[in-house]
C-alpha positions as CSV (number, residue, x, y, z in Angstrom):
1,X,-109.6,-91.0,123.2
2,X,-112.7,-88.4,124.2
3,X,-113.1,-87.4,127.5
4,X,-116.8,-89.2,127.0
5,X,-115.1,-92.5,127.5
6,X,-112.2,-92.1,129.7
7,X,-113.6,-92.3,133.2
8,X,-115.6,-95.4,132.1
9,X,-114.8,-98.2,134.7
10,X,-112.7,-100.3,133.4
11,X,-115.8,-103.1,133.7
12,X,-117.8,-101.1,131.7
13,X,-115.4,-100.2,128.7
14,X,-115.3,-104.2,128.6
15,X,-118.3,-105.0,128.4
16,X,-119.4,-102.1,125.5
17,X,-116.3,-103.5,124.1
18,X,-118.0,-107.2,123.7
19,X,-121.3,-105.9,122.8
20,X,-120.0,-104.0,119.9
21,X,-118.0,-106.3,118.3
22,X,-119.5,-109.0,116.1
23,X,-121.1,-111.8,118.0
24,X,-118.8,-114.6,117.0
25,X,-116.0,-112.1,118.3
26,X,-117.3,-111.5,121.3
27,X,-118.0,-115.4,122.2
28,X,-114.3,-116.1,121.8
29,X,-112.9,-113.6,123.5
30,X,-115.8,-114.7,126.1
31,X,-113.4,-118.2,126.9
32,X,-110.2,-115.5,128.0
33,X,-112.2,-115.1,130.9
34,X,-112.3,-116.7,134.3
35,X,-115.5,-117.8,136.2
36,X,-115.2,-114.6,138.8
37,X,-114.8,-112.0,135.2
38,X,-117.3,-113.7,133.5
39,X,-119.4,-113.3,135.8
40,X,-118.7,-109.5,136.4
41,X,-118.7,-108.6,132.4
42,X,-122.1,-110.5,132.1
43,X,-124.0,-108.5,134.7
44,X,-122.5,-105.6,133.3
45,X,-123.5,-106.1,129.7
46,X,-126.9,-107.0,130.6
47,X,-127.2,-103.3,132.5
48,X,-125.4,-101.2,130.3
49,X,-127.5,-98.3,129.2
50,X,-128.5,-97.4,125.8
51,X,-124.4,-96.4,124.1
52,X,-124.0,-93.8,121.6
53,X,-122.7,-94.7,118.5
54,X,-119.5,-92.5,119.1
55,X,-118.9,-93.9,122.0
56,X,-118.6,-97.5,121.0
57,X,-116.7,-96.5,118.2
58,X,-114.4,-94.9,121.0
59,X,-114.1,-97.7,122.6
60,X,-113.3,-99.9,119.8
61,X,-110.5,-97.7,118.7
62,X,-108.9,-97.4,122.2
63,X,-108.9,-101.4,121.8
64,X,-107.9,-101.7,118.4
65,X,-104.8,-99.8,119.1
66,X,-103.5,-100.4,122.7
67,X,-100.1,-101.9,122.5
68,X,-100.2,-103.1,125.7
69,X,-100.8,-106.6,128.0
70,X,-102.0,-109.4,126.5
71,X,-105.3,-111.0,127.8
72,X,-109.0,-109.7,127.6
73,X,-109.0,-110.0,131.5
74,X,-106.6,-107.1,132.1
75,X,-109.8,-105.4,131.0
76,X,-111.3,-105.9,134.8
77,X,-108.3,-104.6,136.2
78,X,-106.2,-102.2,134.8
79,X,-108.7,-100.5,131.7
80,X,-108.4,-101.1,128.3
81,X,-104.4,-101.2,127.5
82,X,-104.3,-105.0,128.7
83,X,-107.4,-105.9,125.9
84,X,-105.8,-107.7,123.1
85,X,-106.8,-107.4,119.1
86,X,-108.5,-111.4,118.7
87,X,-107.7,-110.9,115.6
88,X,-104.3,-110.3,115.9
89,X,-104.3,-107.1,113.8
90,X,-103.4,-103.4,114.9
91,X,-105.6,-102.0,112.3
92,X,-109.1,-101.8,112.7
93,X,-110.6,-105.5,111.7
94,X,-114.1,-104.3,112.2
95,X,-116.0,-101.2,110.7
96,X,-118.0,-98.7,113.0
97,X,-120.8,-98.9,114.5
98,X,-124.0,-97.9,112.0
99,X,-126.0,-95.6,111.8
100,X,-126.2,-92.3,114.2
101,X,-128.4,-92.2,117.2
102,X,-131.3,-90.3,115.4
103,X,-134.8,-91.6,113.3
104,X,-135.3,-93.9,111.2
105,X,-133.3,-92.7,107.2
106,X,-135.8,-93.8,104.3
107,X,-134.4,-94.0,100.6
108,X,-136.1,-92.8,97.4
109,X,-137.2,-96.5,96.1
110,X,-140.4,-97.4,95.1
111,X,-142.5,-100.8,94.9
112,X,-144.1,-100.4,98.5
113,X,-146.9,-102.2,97.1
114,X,-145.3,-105.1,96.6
115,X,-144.6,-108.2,99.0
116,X,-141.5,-106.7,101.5
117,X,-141.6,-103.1,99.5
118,X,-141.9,-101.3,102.0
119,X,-138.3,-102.4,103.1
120,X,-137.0,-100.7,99.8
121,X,-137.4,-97.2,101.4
122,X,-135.2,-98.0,104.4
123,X,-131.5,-97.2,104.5
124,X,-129.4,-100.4,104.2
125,X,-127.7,-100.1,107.2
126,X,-130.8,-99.7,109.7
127,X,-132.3,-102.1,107.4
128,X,-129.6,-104.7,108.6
129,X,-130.5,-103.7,112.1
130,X,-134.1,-105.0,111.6
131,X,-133.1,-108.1,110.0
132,X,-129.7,-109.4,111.2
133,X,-130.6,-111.9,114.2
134,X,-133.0,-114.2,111.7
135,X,-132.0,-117.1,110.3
136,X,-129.8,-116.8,107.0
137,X,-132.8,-118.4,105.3
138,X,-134.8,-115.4,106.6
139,X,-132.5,-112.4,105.6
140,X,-132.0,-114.2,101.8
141,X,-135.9,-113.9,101.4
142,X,-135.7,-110.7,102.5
143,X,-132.6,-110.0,100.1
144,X,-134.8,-111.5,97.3
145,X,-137.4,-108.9,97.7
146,X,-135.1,-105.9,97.7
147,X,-133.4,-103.7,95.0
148,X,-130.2,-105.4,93.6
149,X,-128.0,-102.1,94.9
150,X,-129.8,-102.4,98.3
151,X,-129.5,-106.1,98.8
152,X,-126.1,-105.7,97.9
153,X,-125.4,-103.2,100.7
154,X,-126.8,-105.3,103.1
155,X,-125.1,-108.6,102.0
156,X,-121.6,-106.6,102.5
157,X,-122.2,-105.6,106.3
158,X,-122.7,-109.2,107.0
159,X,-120.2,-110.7,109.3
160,X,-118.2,-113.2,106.5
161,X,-119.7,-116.5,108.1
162,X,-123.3,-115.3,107.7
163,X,-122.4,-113.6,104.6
164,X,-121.3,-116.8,102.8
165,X,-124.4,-118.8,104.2
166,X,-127.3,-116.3,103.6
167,X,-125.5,-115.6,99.4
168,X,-125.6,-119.6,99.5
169,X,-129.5,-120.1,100.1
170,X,-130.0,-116.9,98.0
171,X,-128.6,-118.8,95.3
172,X,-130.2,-121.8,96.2
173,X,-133.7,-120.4,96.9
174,X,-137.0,-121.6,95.0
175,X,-140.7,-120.2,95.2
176,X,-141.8,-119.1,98.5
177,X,-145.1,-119.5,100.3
178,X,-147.1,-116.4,99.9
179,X,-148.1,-117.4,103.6
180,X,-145.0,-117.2,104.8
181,X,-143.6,-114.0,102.9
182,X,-146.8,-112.6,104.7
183,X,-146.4,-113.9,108.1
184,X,-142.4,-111.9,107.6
185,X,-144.2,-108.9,106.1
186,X,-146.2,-108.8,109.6
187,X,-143.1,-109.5,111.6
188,X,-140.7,-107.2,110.2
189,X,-143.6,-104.4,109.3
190,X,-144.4,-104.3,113.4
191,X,-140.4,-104.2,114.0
192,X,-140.2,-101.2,111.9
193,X,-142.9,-98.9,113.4
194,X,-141.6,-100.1,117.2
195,X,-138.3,-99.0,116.0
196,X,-139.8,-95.6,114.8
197,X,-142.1,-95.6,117.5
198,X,-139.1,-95.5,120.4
199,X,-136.5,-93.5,117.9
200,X,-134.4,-95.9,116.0
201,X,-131.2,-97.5,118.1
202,X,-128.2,-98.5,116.0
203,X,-127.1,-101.0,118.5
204,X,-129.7,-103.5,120.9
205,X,-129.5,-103.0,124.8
206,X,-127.4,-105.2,126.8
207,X,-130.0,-108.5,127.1
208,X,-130.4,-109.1,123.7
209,X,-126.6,-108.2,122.9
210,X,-125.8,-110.7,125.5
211,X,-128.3,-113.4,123.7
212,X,-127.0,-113.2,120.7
213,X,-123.6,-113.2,121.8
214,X,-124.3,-116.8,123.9
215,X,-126.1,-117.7,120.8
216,X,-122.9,-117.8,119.3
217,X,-121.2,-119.1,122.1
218,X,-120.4,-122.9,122.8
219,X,-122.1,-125.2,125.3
220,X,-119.2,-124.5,128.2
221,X,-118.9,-120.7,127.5
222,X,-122.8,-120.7,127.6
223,X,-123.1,-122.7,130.4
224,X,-120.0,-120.7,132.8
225,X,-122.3,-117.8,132.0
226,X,-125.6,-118.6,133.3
227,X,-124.2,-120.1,136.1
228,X,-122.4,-117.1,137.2
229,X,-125.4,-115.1,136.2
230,X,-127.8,-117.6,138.7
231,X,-125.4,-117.0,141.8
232,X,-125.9,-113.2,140.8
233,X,-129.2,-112.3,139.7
234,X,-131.4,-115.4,139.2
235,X,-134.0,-113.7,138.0
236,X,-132.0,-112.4,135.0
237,X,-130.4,-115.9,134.7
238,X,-133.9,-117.7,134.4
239,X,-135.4,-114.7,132.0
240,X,-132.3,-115.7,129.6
241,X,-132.5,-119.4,130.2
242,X,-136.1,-118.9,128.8
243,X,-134.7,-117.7,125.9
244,X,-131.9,-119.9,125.0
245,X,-134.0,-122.9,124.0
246,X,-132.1,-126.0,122.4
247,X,-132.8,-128.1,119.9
248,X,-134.3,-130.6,122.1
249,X,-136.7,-128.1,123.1
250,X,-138.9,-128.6,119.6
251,X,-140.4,-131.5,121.8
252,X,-141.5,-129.2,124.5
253,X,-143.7,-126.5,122.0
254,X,-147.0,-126.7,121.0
255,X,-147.9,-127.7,117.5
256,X,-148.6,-124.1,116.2
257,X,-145.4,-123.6,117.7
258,X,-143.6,-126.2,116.1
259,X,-145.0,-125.6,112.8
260,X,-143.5,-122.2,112.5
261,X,-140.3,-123.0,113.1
262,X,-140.4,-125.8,110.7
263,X,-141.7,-123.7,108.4
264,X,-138.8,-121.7,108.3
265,X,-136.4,-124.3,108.2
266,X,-134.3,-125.4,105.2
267,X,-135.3,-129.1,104.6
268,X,-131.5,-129.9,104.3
269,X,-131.0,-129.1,107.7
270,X,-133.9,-131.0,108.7
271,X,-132.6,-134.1,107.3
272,X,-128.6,-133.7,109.6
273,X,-130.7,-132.3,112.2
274,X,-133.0,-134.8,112.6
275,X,-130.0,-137.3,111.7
276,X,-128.6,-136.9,115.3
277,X,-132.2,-136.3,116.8
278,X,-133.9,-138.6,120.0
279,X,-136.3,-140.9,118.8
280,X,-139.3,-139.4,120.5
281,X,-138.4,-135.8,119.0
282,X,-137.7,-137.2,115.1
283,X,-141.2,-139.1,115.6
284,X,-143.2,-136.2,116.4
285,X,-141.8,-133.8,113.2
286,X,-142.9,-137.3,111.1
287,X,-146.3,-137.3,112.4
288,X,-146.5,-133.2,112.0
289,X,-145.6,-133.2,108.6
290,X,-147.8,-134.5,105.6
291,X,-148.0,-138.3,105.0
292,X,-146.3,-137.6,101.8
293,X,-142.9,-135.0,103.6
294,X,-142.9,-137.3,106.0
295,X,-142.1,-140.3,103.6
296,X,-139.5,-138.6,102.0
297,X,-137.9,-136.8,105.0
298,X,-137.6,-140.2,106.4
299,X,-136.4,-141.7,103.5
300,X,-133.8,-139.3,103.4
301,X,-132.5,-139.3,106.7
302,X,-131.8,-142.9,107.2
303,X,-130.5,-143.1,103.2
304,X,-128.1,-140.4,104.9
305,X,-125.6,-143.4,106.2
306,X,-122.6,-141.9,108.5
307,X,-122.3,-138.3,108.9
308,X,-119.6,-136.1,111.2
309,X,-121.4,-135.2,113.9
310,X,-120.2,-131.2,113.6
311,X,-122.2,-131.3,110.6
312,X,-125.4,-132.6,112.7
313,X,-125.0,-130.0,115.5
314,X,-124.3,-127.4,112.9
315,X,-127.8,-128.1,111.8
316,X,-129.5,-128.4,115.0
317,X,-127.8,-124.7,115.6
318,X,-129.4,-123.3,112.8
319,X,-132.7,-124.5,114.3
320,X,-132.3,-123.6,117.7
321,X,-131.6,-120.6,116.7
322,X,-134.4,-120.2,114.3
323,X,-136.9,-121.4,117.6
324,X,-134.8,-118.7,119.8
325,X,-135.6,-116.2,117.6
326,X,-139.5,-116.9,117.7
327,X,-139.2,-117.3,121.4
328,X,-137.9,-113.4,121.7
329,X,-140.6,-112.2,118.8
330,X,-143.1,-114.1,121.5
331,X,-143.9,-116.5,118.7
332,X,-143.4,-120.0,120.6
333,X,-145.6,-121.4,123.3
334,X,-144.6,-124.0,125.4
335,X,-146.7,-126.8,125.8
Protein backbone atom coordinates (compact mmCIF):
# COMPACT_ATOMS: atom_id res chain seq x y z
CA UNK A 1 0.00 0.00 0.00
CA UNK A 2 1.04 3.95 -0.53
CA UNK A 3 2.62 5.64 2.13
CA UNK A 4 -0.71 8.10 1.73
CA UNK A 5 -2.64 5.56 3.66
CA UNK A 6 -0.46 3.75 5.94
CA UNK A 7 -0.33 5.93 9.03
CA UNK A 8 -4.12 6.25 8.86
CA UNK A 9 -5.46 5.23 12.33
CA UNK A 10 -6.63 2.18 12.24
CA UNK A 11 -10.35 3.98 13.06
CA UNK A 12 -10.07 5.84 10.18
CA UNK A 13 -9.04 3.25 7.45
CA UNK A 14 -12.37 1.64 8.89
CA UNK A 15 -14.57 3.86 8.47
CA UNK A 16 -13.26 5.02 4.59
CA UNK A 17 -13.44 1.43 4.32
CA UNK A 18 -17.42 1.35 5.03
CA UNK A 19 -18.12 4.50 3.27
CA UNK A 20 -16.63 3.18 0.02
CA UNK A 21 -18.07 0.05 -0.30
CA UNK A 22 -21.67 -0.29 -1.50
CA UNK A 23 -24.27 0.59 1.00
CA UNK A 24 -25.87 -2.72 1.39
CA UNK A 25 -22.16 -3.89 2.20
CA UNK A 26 -21.44 -1.64 4.57
CA UNK A 27 -24.85 -2.19 6.64
CA UNK A 28 -23.88 -5.83 7.12
CA UNK A 29 -20.63 -5.54 8.01
CA UNK A 30 -22.27 -2.66 10.35
CA UNK A 31 -23.91 -5.93 12.67
CA UNK A 32 -19.86 -7.32 13.26
CA UNK A 33 -19.67 -4.54 15.46
CA UNK A 34 -20.22 -4.06 19.14
CA UNK A 35 -22.07 -1.09 20.75
CA UNK A 36 -18.59 0.60 22.00
CA UNK A 37 -17.10 0.12 17.81
CA UNK A 38 -20.13 1.21 16.56
CA UNK A 39 -20.12 3.85 18.11
CA UNK A 40 -16.49 4.90 17.47
CA UNK A 41 -16.70 4.05 13.40
CA UNK A 42 -19.97 6.18 13.34
CA UNK A 43 -18.44 9.43 14.70
CA UNK A 44 -15.65 8.75 12.59
CA UNK A 45 -17.51 8.36 9.29
CA UNK A 46 -19.61 11.30 9.93
CA UNK A 47 -16.05 13.56 10.25
CA UNK A 48 -14.00 12.12 7.76
CA UNK A 49 -12.76 14.67 5.41
CA UNK A 50 -13.40 14.92 1.73
CA UNK A 51 -11.05 11.19 0.45
CA UNK A 52 -9.35 11.05 -2.74
CA UNK A 53 -10.30 8.61 -5.03
CA UNK A 54 -6.80 6.87 -4.76
CA UNK A 55 -7.03 6.66 -1.49
CA UNK A 56 -10.21 4.73 -1.09
CA UNK A 57 -9.17 2.59 -3.70
CA UNK A 58 -6.01 2.04 -1.32
CA UNK A 59 -7.87 1.20 1.13
CA UNK A 60 -10.08 -1.14 -0.47
CA UNK A 61 -7.28 -3.08 -1.85
CA UNK A 62 -5.39 -3.42 1.51
CA UNK A 63 -8.91 -5.00 2.61
CA UNK A 64 -9.56 -7.00 -0.21
CA UNK A 65 -6.33 -8.77 0.22
CA UNK A 66 -5.33 -9.08 3.87
CA UNK A 67 -5.07 -12.70 4.82
CA UNK A 68 -5.36 -12.09 8.17
CA UNK A 69 -7.97 -12.19 11.42
CA UNK A 70 -11.32 -12.63 10.90
CA UNK A 71 -13.87 -10.00 12.16
CA UNK A 72 -14.50 -6.30 10.98
CA UNK A 73 -13.71 -5.24 14.61
CA UNK A 74 -9.97 -6.03 14.49
CA UNK A 75 -10.31 -2.98 12.37
CA UNK A 76 -10.44 -0.69 15.78
CA UNK A 77 -7.60 -2.37 17.09
CA UNK A 78 -4.98 -3.75 15.22
CA UNK A 79 -5.46 -1.84 11.43
CA UNK A 80 -6.76 -3.36 8.51
CA UNK A 81 -5.13 -7.14 8.45
CA UNK A 82 -8.01 -8.31 10.98
CA UNK A 83 -10.91 -6.75 8.24
CA UNK A 84 -12.44 -9.73 6.57
CA UNK A 85 -13.77 -9.92 2.63
CA UNK A 86 -18.01 -10.01 3.47
CA UNK A 87 -18.01 -11.45 0.56
CA UNK A 88 -15.93 -14.15 1.17
CA UNK A 89 -13.69 -13.58 -1.92
CA UNK A 90 -9.86 -12.66 -2.16
CA UNK A 91 -10.38 -10.96 -5.38
CA UNK A 92 -11.64 -7.72 -5.61
CA UNK A 93 -15.81 -8.06 -5.45
CA UNK A 94 -16.20 -4.38 -5.99
CA UNK A 95 -14.85 -2.04 -8.75
CA UNK A 96 -13.03 1.36 -7.88
CA UNK A 97 -14.08 4.22 -6.88
CA UNK A 98 -15.36 6.64 -10.05
CA UNK A 99 -14.32 9.14 -11.36
CA UNK A 100 -10.98 11.32 -10.37
CA UNK A 101 -11.10 14.21 -8.00
CA UNK A 102 -11.33 16.95 -10.77
CA UNK A 103 -14.57 18.90 -12.77
CA UNK A 104 -17.29 17.82 -13.96
CA UNK A 105 -16.37 15.33 -17.76
CA UNK A 106 -19.24 16.22 -20.45
CA UNK A 107 -19.66 13.80 -23.56
CA UNK A 108 -20.31 14.83 -27.20
CA UNK A 109 -24.28 13.96 -27.19
CA UNK A 110 -26.71 16.11 -28.33
CA UNK A 111 -30.72 16.62 -27.58
CA UNK A 112 -30.11 19.27 -24.71
CA UNK A 113 -33.30 20.57 -25.73
CA UNK A 114 -35.19 18.00 -24.88
CA UNK A 115 -36.83 16.92 -21.41
CA UNK A 116 -33.50 15.54 -19.21
CA UNK A 117 -31.04 16.31 -22.38
CA UNK A 118 -29.01 18.03 -20.76
CA UNK A 119 -28.00 14.79 -18.84
CA UNK A 120 -26.80 13.28 -22.22
CA UNK A 121 -23.60 15.44 -22.10
CA UNK A 122 -22.48 14.15 -18.74
CA UNK A 123 -20.03 11.21 -18.33
CA UNK A 124 -21.93 8.11 -17.12
CA UNK A 125 -20.11 7.67 -14.19
CA UNK A 126 -20.52 11.19 -12.57
CA UNK A 127 -23.90 10.97 -14.00
CA UNK A 128 -24.56 7.91 -11.57
CA UNK A 129 -23.24 10.14 -8.83
CA UNK A 130 -26.07 12.66 -9.39
CA UNK A 131 -28.66 10.18 -9.63
CA UNK A 132 -27.93 7.05 -7.46
CA UNK A 133 -29.65 7.77 -3.96
CA UNK A 134 -33.37 8.28 -5.80
CA UNK A 135 -35.81 5.89 -5.88
CA UNK A 136 -35.36 3.07 -8.60
CA UNK A 137 -38.58 4.61 -10.07
CA UNK A 138 -36.53 7.86 -10.27
CA UNK A 139 -33.24 6.69 -11.92
CA UNK A 140 -35.54 4.40 -14.73
CA UNK A 141 -37.12 7.84 -15.84
CA UNK A 142 -34.07 9.17 -15.94
CA UNK A 143 -32.58 6.02 -17.90
CA UNK A 144 -35.62 6.56 -20.22
CA UNK A 145 -34.51 9.96 -21.23
CA UNK A 146 -30.94 9.08 -21.98
CA UNK A 147 -28.93 7.55 -25.03
CA UNK A 148 -29.28 3.72 -25.12
CA UNK A 149 -25.18 3.41 -24.82
CA UNK A 150 -25.33 5.91 -21.92
CA UNK A 151 -28.27 4.42 -20.07
CA UNK A 152 -26.60 1.29 -20.49
CA UNK A 153 -23.38 2.50 -18.66
CA UNK A 154 -25.21 3.68 -15.93
CA UNK A 155 -27.49 0.53 -15.46
CA UNK A 156 -24.12 -1.59 -15.20
CA UNK A 157 -22.56 0.45 -12.18
CA UNK A 158 -25.65 -0.32 -10.30
CA UNK A 159 -25.20 -2.33 -7.22
CA UNK A 160 -27.12 -5.82 -8.60
CA UNK A 161 -30.24 -5.40 -6.17
CA UNK A 162 -30.90 -1.84 -7.54
CA UNK A 163 -29.87 -2.94 -10.90
CA UNK A 164 -32.61 -5.63 -11.18
CA UNK A 165 -35.32 -3.24 -9.61
CA UNK A 166 -34.67 0.03 -11.55
CA UNK A 167 -34.39 -2.54 -15.39
CA UNK A 168 -37.78 -3.90 -13.90
CA UNK A 169 -39.83 -0.48 -13.71
CA UNK A 170 -37.88 0.51 -16.95
CA UNK A 171 -39.60 -2.25 -18.50
CA UNK A 172 -42.58 -1.75 -16.78
CA UNK A 173 -42.80 2.14 -17.25
CA UNK A 174 -45.85 3.92 -19.06
CA UNK A 175 -46.32 7.81 -19.96
CA UNK A 176 -44.99 10.19 -17.54
CA UNK A 177 -46.38 13.44 -16.25
CA UNK A 178 -44.73 16.23 -17.97
CA UNK A 179 -45.11 17.84 -14.43
CA UNK A 180 -43.14 15.58 -12.90
CA UNK A 181 -40.34 15.01 -15.64
CA UNK A 182 -40.14 18.87 -14.96
CA UNK A 183 -40.11 19.03 -11.29
CA UNK A 184 -36.77 16.15 -11.83
CA UNK A 185 -35.39 18.39 -14.58
CA UNK A 186 -35.34 21.27 -11.76
CA UNK A 187 -33.97 18.84 -9.12
CA UNK A 188 -31.29 17.23 -10.87
CA UNK A 189 -30.50 20.48 -13.23
CA UNK A 190 -29.73 22.46 -9.56
CA UNK A 191 -27.64 19.18 -8.47
CA UNK A 192 -25.56 19.53 -11.42
CA UNK A 193 -24.47 23.20 -11.36
CA UNK A 194 -23.88 22.82 -7.20
CA UNK A 195 -21.77 19.96 -8.18
CA UNK A 196 -19.81 22.22 -10.74
CA UNK A 197 -20.18 24.95 -8.68
CA UNK A 198 -18.01 23.22 -5.57
CA UNK A 199 -15.73 20.98 -8.16
CA UNK A 200 -17.31 17.68 -8.70
CA UNK A 201 -16.67 14.91 -5.74
CA UNK A 202 -16.75 11.29 -6.82
CA UNK A 203 -17.64 10.11 -3.41
CA UNK A 204 -20.40 12.11 -0.69
CA UNK A 205 -18.86 13.38 2.72
CA UNK A 206 -19.24 11.28 5.73
CA UNK A 207 -23.15 12.38 6.74
CA UNK A 208 -24.74 11.56 3.82
CA UNK A 209 -22.42 8.32 3.30
CA UNK A 210 -23.58 7.41 6.70
CA UNK A 211 -27.48 8.03 5.69
CA UNK A 212 -27.44 6.04 3.02
CA UNK A 213 -25.66 3.41 4.63
CA UNK A 214 -28.49 3.32 7.75
CA UNK A 215 -30.83 3.59 4.93
CA UNK A 216 -29.87 0.27 4.09
CA UNK A 217 -29.46 -0.82 7.39
CA UNK A 218 -32.13 -2.75 9.52
CA UNK A 219 -34.25 -1.37 12.44
CA UNK A 220 -31.53 -2.79 15.24
CA UNK A 221 -28.36 -1.81 13.25
CA UNK A 222 -30.17 1.64 12.77
CA UNK A 223 -31.25 1.95 16.00
CA UNK A 224 -27.54 0.74 18.00
CA UNK A 225 -26.29 3.59 15.83
CA UNK A 226 -28.15 6.53 16.88
CA UNK A 227 -28.10 5.58 20.13
CA UNK A 228 -24.36 5.47 20.38
CA UNK A 229 -24.35 8.61 18.21
CA UNK A 230 -26.85 10.49 21.06
CA UNK A 231 -24.50 9.50 24.09
CA UNK A 232 -21.72 11.11 21.73
CA UNK A 233 -22.81 14.02 19.85
CA UNK A 234 -26.48 14.62 20.18
CA UNK A 235 -26.56 17.20 18.00
CA UNK A 236 -25.34 15.06 15.11
CA UNK A 237 -27.69 12.20 16.41
CA UNK A 238 -30.84 14.52 16.18
CA UNK A 239 -29.61 16.24 12.69
CA UNK A 240 -29.69 12.41 11.28
CA UNK A 241 -32.78 11.41 13.17
CA UNK A 242 -34.41 14.34 11.17
CA UNK A 243 -33.47 12.63 8.31
CA UNK A 244 -34.26 9.17 8.69
CA UNK A 245 -38.05 9.48 8.57
CA UNK A 246 -40.23 6.22 8.51
CA UNK A 247 -43.00 5.33 6.84
CA UNK A 248 -45.26 6.31 9.50
CA UNK A 249 -43.96 9.66 9.21
CA UNK A 250 -46.29 10.28 5.81
CA UNK A 251 -48.91 11.24 8.61
CA UNK A 252 -46.69 13.89 10.11
CA UNK A 253 -46.08 16.00 6.50
CA UNK A 254 -47.99 18.52 5.11
CA UNK A 255 -50.16 17.92 2.09
CA UNK A 256 -47.75 19.56 -0.50
CA UNK A 257 -45.47 17.36 1.21
CA UNK A 258 -47.30 14.31 0.97
CA UNK A 259 -48.31 14.82 -2.47
CA UNK A 260 -44.77 14.69 -3.80
CA UNK A 261 -43.81 11.71 -2.46
CA UNK A 262 -46.91 10.02 -3.58
CA UNK A 263 -46.29 11.28 -6.74
CA UNK A 264 -43.30 9.48 -7.04
CA UNK A 265 -44.45 6.42 -5.82
CA UNK A 266 -45.22 3.18 -7.89
CA UNK A 267 -48.97 2.52 -7.20
CA UNK A 268 -47.97 -1.23 -6.60
CA UNK A 269 -46.17 -0.36 -3.72
CA UNK A 270 -48.88 1.79 -2.56
CA UNK A 271 -51.27 -0.89 -2.49
CA UNK A 272 -48.51 -3.59 0.04
CA UNK A 273 -47.57 -0.45 1.63
CA UNK A 274 -50.70 0.73 2.54
CA UNK A 275 -51.69 -3.14 3.14
CA UNK A 276 -49.75 -3.14 6.46
CA UNK A 277 -50.46 0.74 7.06
CA UNK A 278 -52.40 2.31 10.55
CA UNK A 279 -55.76 3.17 9.98
CA UNK A 280 -55.38 6.88 10.45
CA UNK A 281 -52.33 7.03 7.88
CA UNK A 282 -54.24 4.63 5.00
CA UNK A 283 -57.33 7.13 5.57
CA UNK A 284 -55.55 10.25 4.91
CA UNK A 285 -53.69 8.96 1.40
CA UNK A 286 -57.69 8.02 0.47
CA UNK A 287 -58.89 11.42 1.19
CA UNK A 288 -55.66 12.96 -0.72
CA UNK A 289 -56.10 11.22 -3.73
CA UNK A 290 -59.04 11.71 -6.32
CA UNK A 291 -62.47 10.26 -5.47
CA UNK A 292 -61.91 8.06 -8.47
CA UNK A 293 -57.75 6.66 -7.18
CA UNK A 294 -59.04 6.54 -4.18
CA UNK A 295 -61.80 3.96 -5.12
CA UNK A 296 -59.61 1.79 -6.86
CA UNK A 297 -56.58 1.98 -4.52
CA UNK A 298 -58.95 0.85 -1.88
CA UNK A 299 -60.49 -1.67 -3.83
CA UNK A 300 -57.24 -2.97 -4.37
CA UNK A 301 -55.80 -3.19 -1.11
CA UNK A 302 -58.42 -4.97 0.71
CA UNK A 303 -59.00 -7.42 -2.69
CA UNK A 304 -55.19 -8.01 -1.75
CA UNK A 305 -56.34 -10.91 0.96
CA UNK A 306 -53.06 -12.29 3.03
CA UNK A 307 -49.72 -11.04 2.12
CA UNK A 308 -46.09 -11.92 3.83
CA UNK A 309 -45.42 -9.23 5.72
CA UNK A 310 -41.52 -8.85 4.20
CA UNK A 311 -43.28 -7.97 1.13
CA UNK A 312 -45.30 -5.01 3.00
CA UNK A 313 -42.21 -3.61 4.74
CA UNK A 314 -40.34 -4.04 1.51
CA UNK A 315 -42.77 -1.55 0.19
CA UNK A 316 -43.05 0.79 2.92
CA UNK A 317 -38.88 0.89 2.46
CA UNK A 318 -39.17 2.02 -0.92
CA UNK A 319 -41.38 4.91 0.42
CA UNK A 320 -39.48 5.87 3.28
CA UNK A 321 -36.89 6.09 1.41
CA UNK A 322 -38.51 8.00 -1.46
CA UNK A 323 -39.73 10.72 1.69
CA UNK A 324 -35.87 10.57 3.04
CA UNK A 325 -34.70 11.53 -0.02
CA UNK A 326 -37.07 14.79 -0.32
CA UNK A 327 -36.32 15.40 3.28
CA UNK A 328 -32.32 15.86 2.36
CA UNK A 329 -33.31 17.79 -1.21
CA UNK A 330 -35.36 20.12 1.57
CA UNK A 331 -38.51 18.97 -0.22
CA UNK A 332 -40.75 17.81 2.93
CA UNK A 333 -42.22 20.04 5.50
CA UNK A 334 -43.44 18.77 8.57
CA UNK A 335 -46.65 19.69 9.61
Amino acid sequence: MASSTVNLPPKQKAAILLMSLPPEVSAQLFKELGPDEVHAITLEISKLPPISPDVRAQVIDEFLHSSAGSSLSDALGGGMGGMTNPMGQTQSAYPPPMGGSGGMTFTSGGGANRPLGFLRRVDPHQLLQLIRREHPQTIAVVLSYLDPNQASAVLGELNPSTQTEVARRLAELEKISPEIVKELETILESRLHRALEEGFQPQADGKETLLEILNQADRSTEERVLSGLTQKNPHLASDIKTKLCDFDDLNNIDDGSLQQVLRLTDFRDLVLALKGANRELAERVYRFLSPEVSTALRNDVEALGQVPWDEVKQAQQQIRNILRGLVTLGKIKFR
